[in-house]
C-alpha positions as CSV (number, residue, x, y, z in Angstrom):
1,X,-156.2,40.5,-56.9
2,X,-159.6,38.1,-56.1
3,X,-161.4,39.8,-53.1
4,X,-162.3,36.7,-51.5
5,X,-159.1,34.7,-51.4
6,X,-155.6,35.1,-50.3
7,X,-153.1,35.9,-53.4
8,X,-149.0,35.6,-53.1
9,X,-147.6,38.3,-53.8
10,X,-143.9,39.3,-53.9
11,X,-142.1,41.9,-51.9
12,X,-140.9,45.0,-53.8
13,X,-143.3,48.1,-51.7
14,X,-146.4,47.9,-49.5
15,X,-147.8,49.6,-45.8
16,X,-145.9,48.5,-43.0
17,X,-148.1,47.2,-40.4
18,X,-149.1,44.9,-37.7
19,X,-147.0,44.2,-34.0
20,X,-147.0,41.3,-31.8
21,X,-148.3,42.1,-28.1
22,X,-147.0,39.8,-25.6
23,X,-149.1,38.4,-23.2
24,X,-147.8,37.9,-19.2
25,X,-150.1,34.8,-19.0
26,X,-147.4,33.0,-21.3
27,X,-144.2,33.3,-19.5
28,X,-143.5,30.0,-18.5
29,X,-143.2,28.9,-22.0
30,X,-141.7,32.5,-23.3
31,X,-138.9,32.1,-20.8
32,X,-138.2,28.3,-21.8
33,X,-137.8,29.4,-25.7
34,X,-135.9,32.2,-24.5
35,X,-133.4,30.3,-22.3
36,X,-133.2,26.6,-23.2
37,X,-133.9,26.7,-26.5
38,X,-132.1,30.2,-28.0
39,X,-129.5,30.3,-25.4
40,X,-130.4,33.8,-23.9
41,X,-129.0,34.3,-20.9
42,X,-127.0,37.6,-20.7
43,X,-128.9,39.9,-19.3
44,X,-127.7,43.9,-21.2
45,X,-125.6,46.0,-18.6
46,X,-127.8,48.9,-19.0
47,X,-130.1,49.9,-15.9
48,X,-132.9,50.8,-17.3
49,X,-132.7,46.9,-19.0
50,X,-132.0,45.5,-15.6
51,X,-134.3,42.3,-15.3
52,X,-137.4,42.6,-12.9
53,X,-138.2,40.4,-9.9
54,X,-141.7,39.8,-11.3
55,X,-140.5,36.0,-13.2
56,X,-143.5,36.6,-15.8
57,X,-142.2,40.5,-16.3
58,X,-138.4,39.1,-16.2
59,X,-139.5,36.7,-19.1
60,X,-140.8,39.1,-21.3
61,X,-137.5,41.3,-20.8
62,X,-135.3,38.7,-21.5
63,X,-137.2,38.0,-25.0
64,X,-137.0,41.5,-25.9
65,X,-133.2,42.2,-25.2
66,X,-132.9,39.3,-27.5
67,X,-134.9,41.2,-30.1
68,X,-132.7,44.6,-29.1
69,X,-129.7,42.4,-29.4
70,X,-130.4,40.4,-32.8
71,X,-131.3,44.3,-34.3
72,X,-128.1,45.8,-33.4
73,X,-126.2,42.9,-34.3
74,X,-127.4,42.0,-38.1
75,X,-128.8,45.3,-39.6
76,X,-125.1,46.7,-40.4
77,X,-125.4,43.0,-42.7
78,X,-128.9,44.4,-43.7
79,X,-128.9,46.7,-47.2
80,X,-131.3,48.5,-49.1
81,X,-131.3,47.4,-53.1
82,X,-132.3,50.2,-55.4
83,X,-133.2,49.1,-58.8
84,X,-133.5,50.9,-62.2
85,X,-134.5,50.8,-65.9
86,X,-132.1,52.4,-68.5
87,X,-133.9,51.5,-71.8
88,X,-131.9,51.1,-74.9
89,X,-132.0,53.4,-77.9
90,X,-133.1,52.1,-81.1
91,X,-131.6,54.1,-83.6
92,X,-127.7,54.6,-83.6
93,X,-126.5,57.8,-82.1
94,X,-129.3,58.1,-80.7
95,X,-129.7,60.0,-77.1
96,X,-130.3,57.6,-73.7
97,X,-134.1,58.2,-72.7
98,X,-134.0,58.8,-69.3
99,X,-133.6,56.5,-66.6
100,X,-136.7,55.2,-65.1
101,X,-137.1,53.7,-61.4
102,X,-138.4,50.5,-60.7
103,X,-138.7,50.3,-57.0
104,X,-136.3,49.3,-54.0
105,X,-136.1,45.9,-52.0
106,X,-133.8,44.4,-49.6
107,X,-130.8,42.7,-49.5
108,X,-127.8,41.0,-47.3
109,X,-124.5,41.1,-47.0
110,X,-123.0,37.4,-47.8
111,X,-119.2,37.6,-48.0
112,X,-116.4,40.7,-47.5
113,X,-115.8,40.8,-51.1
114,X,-119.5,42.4,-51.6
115,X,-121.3,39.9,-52.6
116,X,-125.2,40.8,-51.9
117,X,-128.1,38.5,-51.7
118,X,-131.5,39.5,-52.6
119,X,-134.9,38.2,-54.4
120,X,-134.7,37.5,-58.4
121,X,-137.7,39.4,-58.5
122,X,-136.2,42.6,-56.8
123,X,-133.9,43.0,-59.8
124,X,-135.2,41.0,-62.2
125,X,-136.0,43.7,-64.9
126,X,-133.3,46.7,-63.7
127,X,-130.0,47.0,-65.4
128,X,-128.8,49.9,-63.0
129,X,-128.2,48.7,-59.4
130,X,-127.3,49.9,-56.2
131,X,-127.0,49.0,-52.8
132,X,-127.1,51.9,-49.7
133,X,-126.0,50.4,-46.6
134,X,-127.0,50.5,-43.0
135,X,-125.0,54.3,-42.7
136,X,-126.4,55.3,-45.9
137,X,-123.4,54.7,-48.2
138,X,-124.1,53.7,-51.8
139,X,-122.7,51.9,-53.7
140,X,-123.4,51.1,-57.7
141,X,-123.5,47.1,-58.2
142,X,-123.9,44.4,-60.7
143,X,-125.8,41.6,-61.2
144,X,-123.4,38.6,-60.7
145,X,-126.1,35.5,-61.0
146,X,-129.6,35.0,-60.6
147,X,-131.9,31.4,-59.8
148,X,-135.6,32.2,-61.2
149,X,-136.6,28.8,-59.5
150,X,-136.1,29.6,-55.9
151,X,-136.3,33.8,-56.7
152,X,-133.2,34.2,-55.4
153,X,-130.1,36.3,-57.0
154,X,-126.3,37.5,-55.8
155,X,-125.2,41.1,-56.9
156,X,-121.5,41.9,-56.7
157,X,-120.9,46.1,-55.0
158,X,-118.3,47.3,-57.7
159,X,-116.2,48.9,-55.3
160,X,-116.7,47.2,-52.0
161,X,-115.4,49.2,-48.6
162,X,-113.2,47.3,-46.4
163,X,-115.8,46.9,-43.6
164,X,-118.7,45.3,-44.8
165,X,-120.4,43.0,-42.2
166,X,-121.3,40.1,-43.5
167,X,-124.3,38.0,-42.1
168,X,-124.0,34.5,-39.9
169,X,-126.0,32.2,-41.3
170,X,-127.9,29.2,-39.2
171,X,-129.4,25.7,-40.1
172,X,-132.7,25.9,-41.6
173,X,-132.9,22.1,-40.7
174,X,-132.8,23.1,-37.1
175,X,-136.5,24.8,-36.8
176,X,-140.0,24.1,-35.3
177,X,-143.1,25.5,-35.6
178,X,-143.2,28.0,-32.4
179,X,-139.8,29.4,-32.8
180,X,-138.9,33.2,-32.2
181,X,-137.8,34.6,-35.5
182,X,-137.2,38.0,-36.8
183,X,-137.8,40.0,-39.6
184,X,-135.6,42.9,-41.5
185,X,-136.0,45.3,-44.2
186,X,-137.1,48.0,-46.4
187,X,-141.1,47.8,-46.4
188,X,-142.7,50.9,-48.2
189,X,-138.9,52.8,-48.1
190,X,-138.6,52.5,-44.4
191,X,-135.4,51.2,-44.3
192,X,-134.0,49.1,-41.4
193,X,-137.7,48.2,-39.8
194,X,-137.2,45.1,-37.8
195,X,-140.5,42.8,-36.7
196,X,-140.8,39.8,-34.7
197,X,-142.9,36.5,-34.9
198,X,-142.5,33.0,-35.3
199,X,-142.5,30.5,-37.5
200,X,-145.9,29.0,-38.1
201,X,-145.5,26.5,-39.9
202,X,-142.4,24.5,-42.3
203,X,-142.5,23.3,-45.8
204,X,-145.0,25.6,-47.3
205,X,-144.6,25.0,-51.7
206,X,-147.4,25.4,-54.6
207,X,-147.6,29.6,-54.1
208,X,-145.3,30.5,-57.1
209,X,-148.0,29.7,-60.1
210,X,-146.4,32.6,-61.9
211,X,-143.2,29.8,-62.4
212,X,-142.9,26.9,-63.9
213,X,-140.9,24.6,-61.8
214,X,-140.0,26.5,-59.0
215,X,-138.2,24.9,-56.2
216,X,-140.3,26.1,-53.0
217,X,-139.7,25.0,-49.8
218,X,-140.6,28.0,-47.4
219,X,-141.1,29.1,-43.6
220,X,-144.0,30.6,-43.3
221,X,-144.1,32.9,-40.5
222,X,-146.6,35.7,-39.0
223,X,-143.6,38.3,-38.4
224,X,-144.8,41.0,-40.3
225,X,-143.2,41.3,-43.8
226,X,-144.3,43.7,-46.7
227,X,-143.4,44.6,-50.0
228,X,-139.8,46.1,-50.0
229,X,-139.2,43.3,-47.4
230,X,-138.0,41.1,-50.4
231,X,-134.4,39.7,-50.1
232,X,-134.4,40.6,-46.3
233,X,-133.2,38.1,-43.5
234,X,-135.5,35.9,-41.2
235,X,-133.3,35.4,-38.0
236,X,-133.5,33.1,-35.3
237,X,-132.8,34.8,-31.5
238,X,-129.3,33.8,-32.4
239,X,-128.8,36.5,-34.9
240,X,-128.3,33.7,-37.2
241,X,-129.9,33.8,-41.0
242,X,-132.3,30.8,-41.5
243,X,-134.5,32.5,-44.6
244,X,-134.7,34.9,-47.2
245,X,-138.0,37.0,-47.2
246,X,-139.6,36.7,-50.7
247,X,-143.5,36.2,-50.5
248,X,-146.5,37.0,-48.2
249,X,-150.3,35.7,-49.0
250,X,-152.8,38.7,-48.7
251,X,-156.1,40.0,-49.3
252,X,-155.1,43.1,-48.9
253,X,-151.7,43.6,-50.7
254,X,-150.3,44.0,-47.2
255,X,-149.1,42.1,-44.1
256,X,-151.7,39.6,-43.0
257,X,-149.8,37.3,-40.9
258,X,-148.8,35.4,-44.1
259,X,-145.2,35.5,-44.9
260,X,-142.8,33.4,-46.4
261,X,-139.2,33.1,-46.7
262,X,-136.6,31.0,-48.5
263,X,-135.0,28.0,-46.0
264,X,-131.0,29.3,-45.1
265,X,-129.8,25.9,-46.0
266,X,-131.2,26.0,-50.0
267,X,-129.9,29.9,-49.8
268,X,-126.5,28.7,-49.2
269,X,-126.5,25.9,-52.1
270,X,-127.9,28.0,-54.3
271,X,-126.0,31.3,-53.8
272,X,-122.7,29.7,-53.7
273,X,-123.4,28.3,-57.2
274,X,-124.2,32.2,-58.3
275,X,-121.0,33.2,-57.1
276,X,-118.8,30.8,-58.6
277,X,-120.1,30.3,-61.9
278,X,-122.9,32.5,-62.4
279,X,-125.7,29.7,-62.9
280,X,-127.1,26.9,-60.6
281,X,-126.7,23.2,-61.7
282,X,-129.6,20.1,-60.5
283,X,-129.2,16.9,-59.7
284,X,-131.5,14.7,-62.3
285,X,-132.7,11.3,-60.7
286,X,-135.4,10.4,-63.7
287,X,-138.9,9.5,-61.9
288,X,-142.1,10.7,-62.5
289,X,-144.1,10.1,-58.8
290,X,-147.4,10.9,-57.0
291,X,-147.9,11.4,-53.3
292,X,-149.2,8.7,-51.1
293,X,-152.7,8.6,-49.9
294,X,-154.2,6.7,-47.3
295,X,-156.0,4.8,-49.9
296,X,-152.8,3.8,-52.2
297,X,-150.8,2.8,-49.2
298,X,-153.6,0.2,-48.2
299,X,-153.8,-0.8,-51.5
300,X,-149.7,-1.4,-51.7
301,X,-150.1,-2.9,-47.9
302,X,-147.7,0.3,-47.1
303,X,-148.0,0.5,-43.0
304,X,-145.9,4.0,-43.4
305,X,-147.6,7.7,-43.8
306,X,-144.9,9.0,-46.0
307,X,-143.5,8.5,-49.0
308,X,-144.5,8.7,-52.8
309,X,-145.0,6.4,-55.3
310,X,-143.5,5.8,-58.7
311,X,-145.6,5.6,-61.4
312,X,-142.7,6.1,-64.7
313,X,-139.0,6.2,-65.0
314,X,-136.9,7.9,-67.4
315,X,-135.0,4.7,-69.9
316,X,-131.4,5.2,-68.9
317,X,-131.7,7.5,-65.5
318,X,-130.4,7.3,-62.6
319,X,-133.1,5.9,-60.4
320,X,-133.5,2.8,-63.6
321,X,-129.8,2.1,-63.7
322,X,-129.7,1.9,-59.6
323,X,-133.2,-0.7,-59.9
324,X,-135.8,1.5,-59.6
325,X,-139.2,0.1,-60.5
326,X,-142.6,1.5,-61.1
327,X,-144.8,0.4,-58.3
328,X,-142.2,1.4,-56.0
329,X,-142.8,3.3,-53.1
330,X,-139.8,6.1,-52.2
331,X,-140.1,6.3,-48.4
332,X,-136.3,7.8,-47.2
333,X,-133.6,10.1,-48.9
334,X,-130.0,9.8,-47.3
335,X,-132.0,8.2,-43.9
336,X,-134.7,11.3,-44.1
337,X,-138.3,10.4,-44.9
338,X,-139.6,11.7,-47.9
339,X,-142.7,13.6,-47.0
340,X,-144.0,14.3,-50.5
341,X,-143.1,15.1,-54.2
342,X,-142.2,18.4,-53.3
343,X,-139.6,17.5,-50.9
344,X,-138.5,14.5,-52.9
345,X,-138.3,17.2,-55.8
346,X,-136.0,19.8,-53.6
347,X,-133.7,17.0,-52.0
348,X,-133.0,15.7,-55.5
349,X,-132.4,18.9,-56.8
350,X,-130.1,19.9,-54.2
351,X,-127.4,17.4,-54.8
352,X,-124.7,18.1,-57.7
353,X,-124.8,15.9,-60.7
354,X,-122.7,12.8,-59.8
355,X,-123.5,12.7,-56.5
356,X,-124.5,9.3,-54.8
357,X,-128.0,9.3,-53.1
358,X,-129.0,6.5,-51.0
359,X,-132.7,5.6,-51.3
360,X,-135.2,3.5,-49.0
361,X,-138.0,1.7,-51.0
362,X,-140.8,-0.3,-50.5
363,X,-141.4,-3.0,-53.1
364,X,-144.0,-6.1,-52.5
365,X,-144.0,-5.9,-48.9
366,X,-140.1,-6.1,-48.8
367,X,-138.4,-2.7,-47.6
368,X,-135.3,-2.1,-49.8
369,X,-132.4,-0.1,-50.1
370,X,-130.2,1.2,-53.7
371,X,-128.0,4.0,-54.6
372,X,-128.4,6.3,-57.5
373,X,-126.3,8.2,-59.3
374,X,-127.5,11.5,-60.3
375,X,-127.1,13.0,-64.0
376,X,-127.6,17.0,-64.8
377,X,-130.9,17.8,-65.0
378,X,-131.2,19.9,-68.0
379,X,-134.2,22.7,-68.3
380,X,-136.1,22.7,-71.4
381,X,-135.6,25.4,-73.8
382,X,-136.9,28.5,-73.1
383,X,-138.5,31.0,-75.3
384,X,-135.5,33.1,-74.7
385,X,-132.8,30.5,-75.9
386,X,-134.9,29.2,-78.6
387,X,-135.8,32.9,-80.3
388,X,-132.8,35.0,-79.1
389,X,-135.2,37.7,-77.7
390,X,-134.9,39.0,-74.4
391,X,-137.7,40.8,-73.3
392,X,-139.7,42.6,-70.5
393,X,-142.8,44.4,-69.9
394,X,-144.3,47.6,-70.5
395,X,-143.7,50.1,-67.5
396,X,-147.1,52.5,-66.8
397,X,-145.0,55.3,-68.6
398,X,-144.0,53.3,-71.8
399,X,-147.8,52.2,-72.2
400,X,-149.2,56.2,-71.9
401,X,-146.0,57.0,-74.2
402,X,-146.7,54.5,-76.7
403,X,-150.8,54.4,-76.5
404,X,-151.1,50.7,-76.1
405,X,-152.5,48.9,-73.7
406,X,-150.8,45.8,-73.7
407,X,-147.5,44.6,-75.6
408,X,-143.8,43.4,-74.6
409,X,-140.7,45.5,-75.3
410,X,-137.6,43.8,-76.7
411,X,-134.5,44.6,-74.2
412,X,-131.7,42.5,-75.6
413,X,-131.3,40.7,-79.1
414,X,-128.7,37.4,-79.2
415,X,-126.0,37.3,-81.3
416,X,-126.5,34.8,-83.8
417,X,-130.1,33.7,-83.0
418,X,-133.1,33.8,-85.0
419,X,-134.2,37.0,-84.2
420,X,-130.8,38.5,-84.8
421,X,-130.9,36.6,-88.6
422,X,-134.5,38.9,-88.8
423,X,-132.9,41.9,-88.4
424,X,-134.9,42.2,-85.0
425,X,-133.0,44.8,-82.7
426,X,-133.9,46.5,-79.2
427,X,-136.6,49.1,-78.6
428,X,-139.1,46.8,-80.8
429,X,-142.6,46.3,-79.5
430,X,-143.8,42.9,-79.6
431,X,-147.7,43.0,-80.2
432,X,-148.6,39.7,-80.7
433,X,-147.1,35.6,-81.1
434,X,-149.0,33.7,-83.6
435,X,-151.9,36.6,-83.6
436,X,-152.6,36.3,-79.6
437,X,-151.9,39.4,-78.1
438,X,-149.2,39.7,-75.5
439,X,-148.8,41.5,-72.1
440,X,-146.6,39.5,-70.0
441,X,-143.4,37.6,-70.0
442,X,-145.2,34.8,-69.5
443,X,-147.3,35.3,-72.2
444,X,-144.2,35.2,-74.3
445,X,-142.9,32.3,-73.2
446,X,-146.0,29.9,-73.5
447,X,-147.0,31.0,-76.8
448,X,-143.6,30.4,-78.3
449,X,-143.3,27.0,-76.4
450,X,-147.0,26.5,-77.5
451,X,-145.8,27.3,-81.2
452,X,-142.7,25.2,-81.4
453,X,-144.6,22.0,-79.9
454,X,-144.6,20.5,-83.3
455,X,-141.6,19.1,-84.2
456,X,-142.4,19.7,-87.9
457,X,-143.0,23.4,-87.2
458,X,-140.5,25.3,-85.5
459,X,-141.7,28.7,-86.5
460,X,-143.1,31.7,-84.8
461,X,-144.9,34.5,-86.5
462,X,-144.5,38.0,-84.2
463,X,-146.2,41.1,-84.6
464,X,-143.9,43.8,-84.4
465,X,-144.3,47.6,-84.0
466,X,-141.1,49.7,-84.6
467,X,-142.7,53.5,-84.2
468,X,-145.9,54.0,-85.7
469,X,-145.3,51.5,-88.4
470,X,-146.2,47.7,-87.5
471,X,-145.4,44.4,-89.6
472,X,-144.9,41.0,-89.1
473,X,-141.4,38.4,-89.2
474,X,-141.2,34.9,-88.9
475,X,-138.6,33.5,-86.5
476,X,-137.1,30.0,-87.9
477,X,-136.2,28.6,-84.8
478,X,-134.9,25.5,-85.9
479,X,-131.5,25.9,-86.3
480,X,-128.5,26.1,-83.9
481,X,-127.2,29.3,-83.1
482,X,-124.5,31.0,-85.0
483,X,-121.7,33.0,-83.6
């Protein structure tokens, strides 16, 4: 982590700290967010919560039986997702090594038929799930879909009990900056922890560098959120769901005041997808744009501030079928404005292929109007797809076990796939792609897209260790896959 700037960092275990204190000097605008805007008005028939005639004091009390009521209300929705690491043996016959924890997160409960929604990075590299709910139950689940692109994934409980509580869900769409929103989860095993804040600001995107192409469109908020928050709910005063925890920004590696948390509305798109086909589908509308500047709308005679500017369409897409041209300036999606690529990016994306979108342009002075048609929009193939290995990092104890200091371990081989035509099998260590060492996933991936560039060449040469014997195999990655 750099010393001197803020990193992102995702949720999976850090110290839980930091509290809001709530100044008297405020109440005129506390009690207007707390009655006009989030509809509390019912004061809580206990004495001791019995509303003083001080107005400042009364405001204050109000707020926090909305806090004490949101709490009781949504953490029986609010679980606790354990994952694990049962690696493979390599030999046949050979005894299970024993299982090795990979940390706990957060989750919610999305439906009565135990669906669970948590972060893709919470369970990304476990294979042994479980879920302990708010009275301590738990339960063993399984991995029903996962969406690297906006780090979000649904688990199914095997077994689910007939009173699960699922969580109400509000409109995203619906938030300022100011809100009241609060915070639950698992930071640092502390299960159930609830903290307060608002949002601070909407829209946040360019903080997931680790992934290419992520979809990011995220609250940020100062409630204080750690690692283990991950997969957790933000709620409005409502009780109602409007994001998924999943980042903070830190120079410290804990809470800062910097948290971020997926938008309710691109939750429900995207986990709805997971549940009914395992996978998540993108509208494609075929434009390659930049944002507008002050500068390039005074050049284009653009009186506007937002939109973004076409500078190449896809022959055949959607947006040059419905008229498109480059020179264009995008300014509205379905009568919204388009603020930047980003949010052009995740509107797109959002819509199913074949769905209508309506779109306001600018062309020569003359504002326009056409409708496109979206297509699929297909994700170029991965290192995964094109090698048939599936593989994951070293844990601490696999390095000390092993005595390397860097390397990949192969979890799964695909049937059929070049790796599978090698002989290649789990357990392998992967030293090197094309003699550069290896140490991350990532690495993985961009050498063997770096490799396969050349259409002429689609061969990777891996260094492989199997024991204490190493050797090298060339993956010919040409070919379709065989059953």
């Amino acid at each position: 982590m750099q010393s001197k700037t803020p990193s992102t960092r995702s949720l999976t275990a850090l110290p839980i700290l930091g509290m809001m204190i709530l100044s008297a000097s405020a109440s005129s605008s506390l009690w207007a967010e707390s009655s006009a805007n989030l509809a509390v008005q019912n004061s809580i028939p206990d004495q001791s919560q019995t509303l003083s005639s001080d107005p400042a004091l009364a405001s204050l009390q109000s707020i926090g039986q909305a806090f004490t009521r949101v709490a009781k209300d949504l953490k029986p929705s609010v679980v606790t997702v354990e994952t694990a690491y049962q690696p493979p043996s390599s030999l046949p016959g050979e005894s299970l090594q024993p299982t090795i924890a990979l940390g706990n997160g957060s989750g919610l409960i999305y439906d009565p038929e135990g669906h669970i929604i948590t972060n893709h990075h919470v369970i990304r590299d476990g294979n042994e799930l479980h879920v302990v709910l708010n009275d301590g139950r738990r339960l063993a689940a399984e991995k029903i879909g996962e969406d690297p692109k906006t780090d979000l994934a649904v688990l199914r409980i095997l077994t689910p009990p007939a009173d699960l509580l699922p969580a109400r869900f509000g409109n995203s769409d619906s938030l300022q900056v100011g809100n009241w929103v609060i915070a639950i989860g698992n930071p640092l095993g502390f299960s159930q922890t609830v903290t307060h804040g608002i949002v601070s600001a909407m829209g946040r995107s360019g903080l997931r560098e680790d992934i290419v192409g992520a979809y990011e469109n995220f609250i940020q908020t100062d409630a204080s959120i750690n690692q283990g928050n991950s997969g957790g709910p933000l709620s409005n005063l409502n009780g109602q769901v409007i994001g998924i925890n999943s980042m903070i920004a830190s120079q410290s590696g804990g809470s800062q005041g910097l948290g971020f948390s997926i938008p309710s509305n691109m939750v429900r798109r995207i986990v709805d997808q997971l549940i009914e086909k395992g996978t998540v589908t993108r509208g494609f509308l075929g434009v390659m744009v930049s944002n507008l500047s002050p500068e390039m709308a005074k050049e284009f005679n653009y009186k506007g501030r937002n939109g973004v500017v076409v500078d190449q369409i896809s022959p055949g897409s959607p947006a040059d079928l419905a008229g498109v041209k480059v020179g264009d300036i995008l300014t509205q999606l379905e009568g919204r404005p388009i603020e930047d690529f980003a949010d052009l990016r995740n509107r797109v994306s959002q819509n199913a292929p074949g769905a209508p979108i309506r779109l306001g342009t600018f062309r020569s002075g003359t504002s326009l109007n056409v409708v496109a048609t979206l297509t699929h929009l297909k994700d170029p193939l991965s290192a995964q797809s094109q090698t048939g290995l599936i593989v994951r990092e070293l844990l601490p104890g696999e390095k000390k076990a092993f005595k390397l200091n860097s390397g990949l371990i192969v979890d799964d081989v695909e049937a059929g796939s070049p790796a599978a035509k090698e002989g290649l099998q789990p357990g392998l260590l992967i030293l090197s792609v094309d003699r550069e060492k290896v140490n991350k996933v990532s690495d993985f991936h961009r050498l063997v897209t770096k490799s396969l560039a050349p259409a002429d060449d689609q061969a990777v040469l891996l260094y492989l260790k199997d024991g204490e014997s190493g050797f090298f195999r060339v993956l010919l990655c040409g070919e379709e896959l065989t059953p």
